[in-house]
KOLMAR-952477 format. One record per residue: x negated, z negated, y of N, C-alpha, C in turn. Coordinates in steps of 0.1 Angstrom, whole numbers, padded with zeros to 4 digits, always signed. Each point is the difference from the previous one (the first is absolute). Layout:
N
XZYXZYXZY
...
//
This chain:
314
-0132-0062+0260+0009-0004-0011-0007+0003-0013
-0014-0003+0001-0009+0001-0012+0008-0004-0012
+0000+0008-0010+0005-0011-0018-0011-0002-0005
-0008-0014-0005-0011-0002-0003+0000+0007-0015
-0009+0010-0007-0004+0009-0012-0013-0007-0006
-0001+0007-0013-0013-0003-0006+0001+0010-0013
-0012+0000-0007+0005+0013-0011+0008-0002-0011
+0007-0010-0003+0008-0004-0010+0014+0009+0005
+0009+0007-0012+0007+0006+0004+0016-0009+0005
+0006+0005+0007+0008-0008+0007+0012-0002-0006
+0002+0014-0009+0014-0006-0011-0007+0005-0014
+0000-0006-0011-0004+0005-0018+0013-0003-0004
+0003+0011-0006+0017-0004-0010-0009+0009-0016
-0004-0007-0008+0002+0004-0015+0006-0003-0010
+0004+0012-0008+0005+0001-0011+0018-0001+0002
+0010-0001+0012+0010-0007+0003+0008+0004-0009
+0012-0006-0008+0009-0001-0005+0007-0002-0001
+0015+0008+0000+0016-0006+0002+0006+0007-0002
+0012-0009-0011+0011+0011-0008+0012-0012+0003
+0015+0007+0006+0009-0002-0003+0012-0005-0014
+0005-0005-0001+0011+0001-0010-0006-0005-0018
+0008+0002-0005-0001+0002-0018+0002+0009-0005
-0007-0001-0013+0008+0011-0010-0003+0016+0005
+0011+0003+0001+0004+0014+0003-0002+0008+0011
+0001-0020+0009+0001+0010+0010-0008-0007+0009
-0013-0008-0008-0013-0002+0008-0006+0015+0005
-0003-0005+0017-0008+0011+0010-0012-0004+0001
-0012+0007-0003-0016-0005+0004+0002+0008+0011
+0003-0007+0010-0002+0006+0017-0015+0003+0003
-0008-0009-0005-0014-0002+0004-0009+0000-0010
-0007+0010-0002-0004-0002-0013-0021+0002-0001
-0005-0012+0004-0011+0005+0000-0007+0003+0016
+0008-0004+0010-0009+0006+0015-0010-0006+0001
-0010+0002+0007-0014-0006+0002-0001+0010+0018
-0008-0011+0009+0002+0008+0014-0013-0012+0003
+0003+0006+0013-0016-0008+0008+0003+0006+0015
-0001-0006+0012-0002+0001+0014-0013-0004+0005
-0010+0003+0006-0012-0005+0007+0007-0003+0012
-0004-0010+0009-0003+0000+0011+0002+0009+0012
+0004+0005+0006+0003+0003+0012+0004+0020-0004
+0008-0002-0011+0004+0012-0006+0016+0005-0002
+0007+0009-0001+0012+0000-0003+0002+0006-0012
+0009+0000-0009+0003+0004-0018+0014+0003+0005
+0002+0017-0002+0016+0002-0002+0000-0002-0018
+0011-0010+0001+0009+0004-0013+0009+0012+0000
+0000+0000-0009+0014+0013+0000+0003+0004-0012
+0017+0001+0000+0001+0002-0010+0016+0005-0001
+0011+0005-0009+0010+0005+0000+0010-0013-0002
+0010+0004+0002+0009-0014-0001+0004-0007-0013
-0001-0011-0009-0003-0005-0012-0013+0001-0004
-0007+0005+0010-0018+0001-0007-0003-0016-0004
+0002-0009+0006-0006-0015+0002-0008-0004+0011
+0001+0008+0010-0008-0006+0014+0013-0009+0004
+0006-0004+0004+0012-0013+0003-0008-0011-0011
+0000+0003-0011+0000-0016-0009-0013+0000+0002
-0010+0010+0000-0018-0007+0004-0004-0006+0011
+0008+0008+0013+0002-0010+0008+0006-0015+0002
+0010+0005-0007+0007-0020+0001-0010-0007-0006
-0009+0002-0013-0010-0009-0006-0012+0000+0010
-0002+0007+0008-0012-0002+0010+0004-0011+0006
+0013+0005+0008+0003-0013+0004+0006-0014+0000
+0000+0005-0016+0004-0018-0003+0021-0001-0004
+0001+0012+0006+0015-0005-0003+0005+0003-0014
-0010+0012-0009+0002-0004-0015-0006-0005-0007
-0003-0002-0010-0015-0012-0011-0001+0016-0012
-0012+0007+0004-0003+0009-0010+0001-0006-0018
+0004+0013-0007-0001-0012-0010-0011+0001-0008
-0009+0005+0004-0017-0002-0005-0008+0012+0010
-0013-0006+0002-0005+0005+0013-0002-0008+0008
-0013+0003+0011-0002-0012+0011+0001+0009+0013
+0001-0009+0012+0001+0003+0011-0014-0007+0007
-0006+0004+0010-0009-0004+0007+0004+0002+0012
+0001-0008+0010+0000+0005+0016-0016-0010+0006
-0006+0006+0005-0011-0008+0008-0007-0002-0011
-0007+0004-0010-0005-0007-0012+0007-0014-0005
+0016-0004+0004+0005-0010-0008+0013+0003-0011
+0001-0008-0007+0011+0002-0008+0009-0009+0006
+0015+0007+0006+0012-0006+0001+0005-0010-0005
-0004+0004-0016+0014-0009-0006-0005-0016-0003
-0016+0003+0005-0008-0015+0002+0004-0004+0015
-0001+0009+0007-0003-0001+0016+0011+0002+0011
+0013-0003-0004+0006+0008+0009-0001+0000+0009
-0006-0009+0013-0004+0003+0011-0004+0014+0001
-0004+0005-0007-0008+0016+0006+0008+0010+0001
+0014-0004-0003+0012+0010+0009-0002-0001+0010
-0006-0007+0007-0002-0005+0015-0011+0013+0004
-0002+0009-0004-0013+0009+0001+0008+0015-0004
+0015-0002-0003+0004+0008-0003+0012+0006+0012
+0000+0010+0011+0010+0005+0008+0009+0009-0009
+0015+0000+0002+0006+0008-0011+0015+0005+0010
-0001+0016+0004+0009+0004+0006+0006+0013-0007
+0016-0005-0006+0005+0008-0009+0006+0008+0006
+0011+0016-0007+0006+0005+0006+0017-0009+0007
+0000+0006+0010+0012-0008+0008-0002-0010+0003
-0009-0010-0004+0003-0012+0005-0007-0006+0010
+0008+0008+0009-0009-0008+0016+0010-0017+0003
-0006-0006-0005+0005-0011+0000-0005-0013+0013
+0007+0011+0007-0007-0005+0016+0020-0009+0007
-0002-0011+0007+0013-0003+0004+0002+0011+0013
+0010+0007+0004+0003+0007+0007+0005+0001+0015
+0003-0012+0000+0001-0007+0014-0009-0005+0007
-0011-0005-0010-0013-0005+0003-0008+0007+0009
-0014-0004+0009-0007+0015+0007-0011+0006-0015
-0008+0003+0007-0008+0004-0009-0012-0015+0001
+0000-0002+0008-0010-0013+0003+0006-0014-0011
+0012-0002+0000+0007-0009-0003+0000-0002-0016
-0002+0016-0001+0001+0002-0016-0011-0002-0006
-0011+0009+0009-0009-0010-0011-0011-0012+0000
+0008-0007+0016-0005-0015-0004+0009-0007-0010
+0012+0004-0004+0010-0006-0006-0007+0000-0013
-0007+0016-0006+0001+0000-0012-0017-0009-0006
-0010+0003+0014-0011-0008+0005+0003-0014-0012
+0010-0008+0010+0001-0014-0001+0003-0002-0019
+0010+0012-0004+0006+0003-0011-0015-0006-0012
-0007+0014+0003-0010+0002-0007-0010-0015-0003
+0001-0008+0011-0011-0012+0000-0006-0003+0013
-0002+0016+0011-0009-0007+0009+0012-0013+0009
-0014+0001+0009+0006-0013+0008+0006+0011+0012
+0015-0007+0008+0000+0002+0012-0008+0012+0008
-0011-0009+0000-0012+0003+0012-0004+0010-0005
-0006+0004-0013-0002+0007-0008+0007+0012+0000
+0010-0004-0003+0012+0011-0002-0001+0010+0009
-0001-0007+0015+0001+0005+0015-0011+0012+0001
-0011-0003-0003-0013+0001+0000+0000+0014-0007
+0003+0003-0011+0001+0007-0014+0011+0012+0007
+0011-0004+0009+0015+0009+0003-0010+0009+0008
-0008-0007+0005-0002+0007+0016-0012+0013-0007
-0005-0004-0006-0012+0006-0010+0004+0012-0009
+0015-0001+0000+0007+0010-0011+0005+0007+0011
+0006-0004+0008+0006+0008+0010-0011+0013+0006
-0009-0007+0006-0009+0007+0007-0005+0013-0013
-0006-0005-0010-0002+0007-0011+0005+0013-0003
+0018-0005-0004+0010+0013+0001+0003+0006+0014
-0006-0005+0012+0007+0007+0011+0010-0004+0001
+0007-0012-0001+0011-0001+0003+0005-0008+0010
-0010-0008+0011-0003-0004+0006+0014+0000+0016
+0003+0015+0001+0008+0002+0006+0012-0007-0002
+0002+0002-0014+0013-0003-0006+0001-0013-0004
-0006-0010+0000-0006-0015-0003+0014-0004-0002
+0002-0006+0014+0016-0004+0008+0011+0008-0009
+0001+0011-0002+0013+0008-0007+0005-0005-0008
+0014-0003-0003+0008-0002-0015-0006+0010-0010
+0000-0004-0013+0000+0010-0010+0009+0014+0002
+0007-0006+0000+0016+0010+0000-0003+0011+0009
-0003+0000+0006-0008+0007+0014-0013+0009+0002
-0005-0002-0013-0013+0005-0001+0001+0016-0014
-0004+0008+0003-0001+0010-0010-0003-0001-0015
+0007+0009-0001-0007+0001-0018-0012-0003-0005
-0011+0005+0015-0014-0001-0012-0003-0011+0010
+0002-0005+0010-0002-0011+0005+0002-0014-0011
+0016+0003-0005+0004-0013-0010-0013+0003-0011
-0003+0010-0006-0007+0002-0012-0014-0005+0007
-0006+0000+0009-0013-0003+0008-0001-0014-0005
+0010-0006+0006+0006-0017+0002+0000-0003-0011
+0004+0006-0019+0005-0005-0006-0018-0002-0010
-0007+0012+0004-0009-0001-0003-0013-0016+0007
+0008+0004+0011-0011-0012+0007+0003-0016-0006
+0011-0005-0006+0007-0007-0003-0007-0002-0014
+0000+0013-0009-0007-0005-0014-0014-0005+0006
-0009+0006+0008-0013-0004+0007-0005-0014+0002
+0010-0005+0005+0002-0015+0007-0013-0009-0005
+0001-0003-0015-0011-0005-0001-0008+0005-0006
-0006+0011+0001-0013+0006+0005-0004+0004-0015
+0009+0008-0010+0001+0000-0013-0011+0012+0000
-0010+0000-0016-0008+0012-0002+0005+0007-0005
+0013+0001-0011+0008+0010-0005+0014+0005+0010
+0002+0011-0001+0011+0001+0003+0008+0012-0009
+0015-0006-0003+0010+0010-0011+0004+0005+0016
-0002+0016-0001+0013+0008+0007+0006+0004-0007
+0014+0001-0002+0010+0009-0003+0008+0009+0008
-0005+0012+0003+0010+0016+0005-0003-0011+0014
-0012+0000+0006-0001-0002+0015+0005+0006+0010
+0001+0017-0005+0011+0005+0013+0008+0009-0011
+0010-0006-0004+0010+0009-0004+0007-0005+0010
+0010+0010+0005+0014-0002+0009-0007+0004+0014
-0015+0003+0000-0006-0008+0015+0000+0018+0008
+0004+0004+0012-0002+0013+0004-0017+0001-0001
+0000+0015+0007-0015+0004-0006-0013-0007+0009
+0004-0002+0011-0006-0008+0010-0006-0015-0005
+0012-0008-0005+0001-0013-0005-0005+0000-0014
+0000+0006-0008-0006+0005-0011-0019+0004+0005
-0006+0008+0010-0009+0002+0000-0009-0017+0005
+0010-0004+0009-0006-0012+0005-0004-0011-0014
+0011+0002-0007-0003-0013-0012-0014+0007-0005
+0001+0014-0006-0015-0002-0008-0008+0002+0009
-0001+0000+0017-0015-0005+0004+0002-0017-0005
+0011-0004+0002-0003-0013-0001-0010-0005-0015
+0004+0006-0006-0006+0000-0017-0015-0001-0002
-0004+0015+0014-0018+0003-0004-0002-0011+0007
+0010-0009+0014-0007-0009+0007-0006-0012-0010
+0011-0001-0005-0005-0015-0010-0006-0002-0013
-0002+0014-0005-0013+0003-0006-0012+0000+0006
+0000+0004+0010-0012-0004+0008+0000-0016+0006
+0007-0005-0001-0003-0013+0000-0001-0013-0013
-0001+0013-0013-0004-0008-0009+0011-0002-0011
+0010+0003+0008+0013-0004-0014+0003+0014-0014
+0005-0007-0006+0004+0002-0011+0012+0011+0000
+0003+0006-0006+0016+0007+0002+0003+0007-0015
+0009-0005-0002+0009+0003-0014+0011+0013+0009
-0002+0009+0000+0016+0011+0005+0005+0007-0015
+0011-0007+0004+0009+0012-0006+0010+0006+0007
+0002+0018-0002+0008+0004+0010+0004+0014-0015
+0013+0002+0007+0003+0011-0004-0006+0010+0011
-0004+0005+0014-0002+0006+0008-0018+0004-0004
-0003+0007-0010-0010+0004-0009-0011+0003+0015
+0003+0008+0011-0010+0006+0009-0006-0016+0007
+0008-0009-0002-0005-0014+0008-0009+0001-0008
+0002-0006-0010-0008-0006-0010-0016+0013-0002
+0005+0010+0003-0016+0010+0001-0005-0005+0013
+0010-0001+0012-0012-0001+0010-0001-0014-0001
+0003-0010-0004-0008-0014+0004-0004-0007-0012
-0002+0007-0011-0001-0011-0013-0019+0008-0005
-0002-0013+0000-0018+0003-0009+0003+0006-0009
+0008-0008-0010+0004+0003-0012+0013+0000-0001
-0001+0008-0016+0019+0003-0008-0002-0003-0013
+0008-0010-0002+0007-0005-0015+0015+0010+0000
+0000+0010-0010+0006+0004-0007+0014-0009-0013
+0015-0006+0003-0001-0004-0016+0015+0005-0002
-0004+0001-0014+0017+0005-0003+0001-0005-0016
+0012-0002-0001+0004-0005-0010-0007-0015-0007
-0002-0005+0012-0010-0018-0003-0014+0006+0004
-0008+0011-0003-0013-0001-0007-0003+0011+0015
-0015-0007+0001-0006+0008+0010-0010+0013-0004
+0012+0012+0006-0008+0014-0005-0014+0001+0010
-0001-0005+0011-0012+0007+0004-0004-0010+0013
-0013-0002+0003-0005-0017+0010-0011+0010+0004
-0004+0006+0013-0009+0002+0004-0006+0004+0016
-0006+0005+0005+0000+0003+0013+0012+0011+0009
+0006-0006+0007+0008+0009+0007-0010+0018-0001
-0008-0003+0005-0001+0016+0003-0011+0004-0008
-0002-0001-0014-0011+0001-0008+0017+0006-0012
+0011-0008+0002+0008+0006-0010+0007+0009+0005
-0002+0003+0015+0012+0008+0006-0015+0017+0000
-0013-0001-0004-0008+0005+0001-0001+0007-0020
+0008-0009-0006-0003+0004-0012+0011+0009-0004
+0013-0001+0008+0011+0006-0002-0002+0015+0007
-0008+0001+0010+0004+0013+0004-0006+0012-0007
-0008+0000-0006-0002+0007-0006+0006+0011-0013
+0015-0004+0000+0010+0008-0004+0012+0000+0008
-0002-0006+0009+0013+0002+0012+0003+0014+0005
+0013+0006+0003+0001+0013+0003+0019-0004+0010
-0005+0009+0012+0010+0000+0008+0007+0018-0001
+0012-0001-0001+0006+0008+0004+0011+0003+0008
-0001+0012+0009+0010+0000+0015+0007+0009-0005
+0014+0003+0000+0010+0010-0004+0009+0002+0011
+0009+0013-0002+0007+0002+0008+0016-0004-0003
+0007-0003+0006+0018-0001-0007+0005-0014-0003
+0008+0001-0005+0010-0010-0011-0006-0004-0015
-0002-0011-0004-0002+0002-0015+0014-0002-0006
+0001+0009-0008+0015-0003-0011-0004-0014-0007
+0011-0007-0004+0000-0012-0009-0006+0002-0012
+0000+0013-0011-0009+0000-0010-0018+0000+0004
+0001+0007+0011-0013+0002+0004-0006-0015+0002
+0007-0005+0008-0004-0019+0003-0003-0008-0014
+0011+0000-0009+0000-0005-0009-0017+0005-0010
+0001+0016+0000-0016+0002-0006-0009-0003+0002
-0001+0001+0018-0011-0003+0008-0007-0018-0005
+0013-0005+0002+0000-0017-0002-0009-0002-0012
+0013+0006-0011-0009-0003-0013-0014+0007-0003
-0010+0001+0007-0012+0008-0002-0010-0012+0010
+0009-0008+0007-0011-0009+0010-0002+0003+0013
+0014+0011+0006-0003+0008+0013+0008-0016+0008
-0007+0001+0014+0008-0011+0009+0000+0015+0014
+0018-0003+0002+0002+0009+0006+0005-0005+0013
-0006+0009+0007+0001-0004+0014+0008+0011+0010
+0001+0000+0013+0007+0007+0006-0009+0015+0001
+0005+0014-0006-0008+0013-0001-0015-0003-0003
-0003-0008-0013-0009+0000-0005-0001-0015-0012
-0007+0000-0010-0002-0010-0010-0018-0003-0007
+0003-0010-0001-0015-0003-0004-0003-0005-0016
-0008-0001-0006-0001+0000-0015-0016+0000-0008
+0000-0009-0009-0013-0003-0008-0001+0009-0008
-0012+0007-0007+0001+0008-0012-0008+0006-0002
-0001+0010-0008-0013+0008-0003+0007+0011+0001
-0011+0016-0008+0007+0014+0007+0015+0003-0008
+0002-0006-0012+0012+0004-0010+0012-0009+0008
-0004-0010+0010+0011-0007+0009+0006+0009+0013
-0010+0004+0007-0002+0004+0006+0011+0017-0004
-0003+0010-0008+0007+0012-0006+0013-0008-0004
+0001-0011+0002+0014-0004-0011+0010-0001+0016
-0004-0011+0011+0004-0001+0006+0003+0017+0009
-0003+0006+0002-0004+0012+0009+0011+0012-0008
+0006-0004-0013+0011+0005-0004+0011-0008-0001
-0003-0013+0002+0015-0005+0001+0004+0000+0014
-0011+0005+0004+0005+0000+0019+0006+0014+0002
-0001+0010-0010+0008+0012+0000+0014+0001+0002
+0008+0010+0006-0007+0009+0013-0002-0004+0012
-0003-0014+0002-0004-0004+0015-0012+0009+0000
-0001+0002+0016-0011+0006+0004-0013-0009+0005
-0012+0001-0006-0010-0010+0001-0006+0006+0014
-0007-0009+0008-0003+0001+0013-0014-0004-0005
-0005-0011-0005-0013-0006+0002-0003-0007-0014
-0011+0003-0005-0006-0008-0012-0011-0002+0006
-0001-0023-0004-0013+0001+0009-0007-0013-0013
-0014-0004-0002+0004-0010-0003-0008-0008+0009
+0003-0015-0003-0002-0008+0012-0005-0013-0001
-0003-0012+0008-0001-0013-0004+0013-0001+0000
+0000-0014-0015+0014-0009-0005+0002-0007+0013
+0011-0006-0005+0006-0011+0008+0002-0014-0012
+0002-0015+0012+0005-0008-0011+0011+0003-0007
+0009+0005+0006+0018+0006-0005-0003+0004-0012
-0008+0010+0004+0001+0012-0016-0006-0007-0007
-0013-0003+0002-0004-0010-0012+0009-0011-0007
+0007-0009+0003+0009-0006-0004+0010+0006-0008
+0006+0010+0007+0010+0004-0006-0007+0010-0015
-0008+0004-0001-0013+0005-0010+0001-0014-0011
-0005-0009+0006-0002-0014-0012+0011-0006-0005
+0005-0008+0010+0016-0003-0010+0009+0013-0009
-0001+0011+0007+0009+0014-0008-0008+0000-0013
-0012-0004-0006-0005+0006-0011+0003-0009-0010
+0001+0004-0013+0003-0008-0009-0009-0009-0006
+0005-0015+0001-0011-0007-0005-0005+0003-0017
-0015-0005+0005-0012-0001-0014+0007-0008-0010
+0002+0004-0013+0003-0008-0009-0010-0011-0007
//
């Protein structure tokens, strides 16, 4: 299920731009993004809720008109080419938009024929996705009938159909148990390895560390930070500090902790900083009893929650 590559990158979005409304109560949702995918790579986006990952994706794919800025998919421009949405798979949150009475076979010759192939084609292409996902068992099965990460398998194989180099995920396994969740992102490193493209965005931050090359950072329109998964998660740790306690925290204690950058977890919290962070937190944790001061490698989490919390550059 080769996707034919070459070194041109697979999606270019520069300079993107989009504001809502008039007057008062014009929104620059997008202000400025610039991104790039190579070839057989994945890019988590991420970002907080009103960041503008929703409207940069809709302009990726065509369902908004940036209002200055270009899009590239395949080295073409859309708004000359539309055919090259044809190169674009796009599976959003919730919308498994699979008929439910249907088998799994049925569905995606249906969507097969939908897309352009022929029939014969169609046939050809079901059997090819089937086998692919493993689903081979379940061919014959109604939707309705088939699991959570089974449908999300299917809904995935469905954007596939015609054999697109981009692909938008959106929250691939949200909802999905841990099992059906582990299955989708092997699915992810599978078809990186076969060459495709992957746009993820997920709120589920540990996906996005284990299966993303890269992380686009954006908040407030503008992208705070575009670089290697583990070159940025390598730059963070170096003021990372975990601490394990004993007890209850009181509500003022939480409230301190918070405002200082602590992410607190079950008898223990984690946190960016230097040594004056570090003495600050370690008294607002007073009189809990400290168990363990360690420091450690970051995580995507903390780092995130580290970049959006800080006050933007004027």
């Amino acid at each position: 299920m080769k996707v034919r590559s070459n070194q041109m990158e697979t999606l270019q979005i520069n300079n993107l731009r989009k504001a809502f409304g008039s007057g008062e109560k014009r929104v620059e949702a997008v202000q400025g993004v610039s991104l790039s995918i190579a070839p057989g790579t994945i890019l988590a986006f991420l970002g907080p809720n009103g960041a503008g990952k929703t409207t940069t994706i809709k302009m990726i794919a065509g369902i908004l008109i940036p209002d200055s800025g270009t899009v590239l998919i395949d080295g073409c421009n859309p708004d000359k080419q539309r055919a090259v949405y044809g190169r674009v798979g796009i599976v959003l949150e919730g919308s498994r938009n699979l008929y439910q009475q249907l088998s799994a076979r049925e569905n995606l010759e249906y969507f097969g024929v939908i897309k352009g192939l022929t029939m014969a084609d169609a046939k050809v292409r079901a059997q090819e996705l089937l086998e692919f996902f493993a689903l081979t068992g379940k061919a014959n099965s109604r939707v309705s009938e088939l699991s959570s990460g089974m449908q999300q398998k299917l809904t995935i194989g469905v954007a596939l159909l015609n054999r697109p180099k981009l692909l938008l995920l959106d929250e691939p396994t949200n909802a999905l148990d841990v099992e059906s969740a582990e299955e989708i992102k092997k699915l992810m490193r599978q078809l990186k390895v076969e060459g495709l493209s992957i746009l993820l965005t997920t709120h589920q931050l540990d996906v996005a560390q284990q299966v993303a090359d890269r992380v686009a950072i954006i908040r407030g329109g503008k992208i705070l930070v575009e670089e290697l998964t583990s070159s940025l998660v390598k730059r963070f740790s170096g003021d990372f500090y975990k601490i394990a306690f004993e007890g209850a925290l009181q509500p003022a204690q939480v409230d301190g902790l918070t405002a200082l950058g602590a992410v607190i977890e079950e008898q223990s919290l984690r946190f960016h900083g230097d040594a004056d962070t570090v003495y600050a937190v370690l008294a607002a944790l007073k009189p809990t009893p400290v168990l363990q001061l360690s420091k450690g490698d970051s995580d995507l989490s903390s780092i995130f929650l580290k970049l959006v919390k800080e006050e933007p550059a004027c």
